[in-house]
matplotlib code that plots the C-alpha trace (Angstrom):
import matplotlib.pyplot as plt

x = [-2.1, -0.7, 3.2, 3.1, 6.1, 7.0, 5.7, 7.9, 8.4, 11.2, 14.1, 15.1, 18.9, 21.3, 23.8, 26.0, 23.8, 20.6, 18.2, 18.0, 15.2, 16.1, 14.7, 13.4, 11.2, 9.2, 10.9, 9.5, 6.5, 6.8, 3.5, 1.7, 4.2, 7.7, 9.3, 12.7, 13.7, 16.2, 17.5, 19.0, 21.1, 21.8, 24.9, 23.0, 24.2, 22.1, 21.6, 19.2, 17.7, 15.6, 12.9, 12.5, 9.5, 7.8, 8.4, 9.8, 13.5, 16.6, 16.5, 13.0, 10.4, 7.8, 5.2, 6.5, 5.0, 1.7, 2.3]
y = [58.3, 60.8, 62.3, 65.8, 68.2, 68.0, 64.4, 62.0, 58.7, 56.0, 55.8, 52.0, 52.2, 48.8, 48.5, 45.2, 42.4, 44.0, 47.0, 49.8, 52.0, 56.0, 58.6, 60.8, 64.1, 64.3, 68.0, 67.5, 65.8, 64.5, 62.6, 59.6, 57.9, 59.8, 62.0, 63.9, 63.3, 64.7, 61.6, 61.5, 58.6, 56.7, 59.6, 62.7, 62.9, 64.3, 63.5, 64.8, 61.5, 62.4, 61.2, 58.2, 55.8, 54.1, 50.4, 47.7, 47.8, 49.5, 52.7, 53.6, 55.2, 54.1, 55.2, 54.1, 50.9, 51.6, 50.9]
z = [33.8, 31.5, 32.1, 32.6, 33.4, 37.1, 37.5, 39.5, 37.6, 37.4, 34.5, 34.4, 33.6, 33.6, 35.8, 35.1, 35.5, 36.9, 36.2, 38.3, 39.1, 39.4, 40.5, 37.7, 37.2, 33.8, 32.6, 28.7, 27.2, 23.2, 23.6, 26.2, 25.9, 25.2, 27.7, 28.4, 32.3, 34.5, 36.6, 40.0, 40.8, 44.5, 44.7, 43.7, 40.3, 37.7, 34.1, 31.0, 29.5, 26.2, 23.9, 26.5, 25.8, 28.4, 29.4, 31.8, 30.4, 30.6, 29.0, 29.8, 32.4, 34.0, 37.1, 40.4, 41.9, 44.7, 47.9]

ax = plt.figure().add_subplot(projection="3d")
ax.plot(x, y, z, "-o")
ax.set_aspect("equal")
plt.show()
């Protein structure tokens, strides 16, 4: 799948021990793999996260898991 603006996806951000999968909507695309998000976390708080790549670990988006 390719990220385009508007697309839901997850931003992996560490949170003491663990990683922790937000809520994030694609709002830039830099190329396949690089995006900028706006991230929602558990509270409703909202942050600009840019030039993200994509990956597994903190710091990065992914595509939410099918269920």
């Amino acid at each position: 799948m390719k990220p385009t603006v508007g697309r839901i996806v997850h931003f992996n951000r560490k949170h003491g021990d663990f990683i922790v999968q937000e809520a994030a909507l694609v709002v830039a695309v830099h190329n396949e793999e690089c995006v900028t998000l706006v991230v929602w976390n558990a509270y409703g708080t909202s942050t600009t996260e840019r030039s993200i790549s994509r990956g597994g670990d903190a710091g990065k988006w992914d595509w939410p898991t099918k269920v």
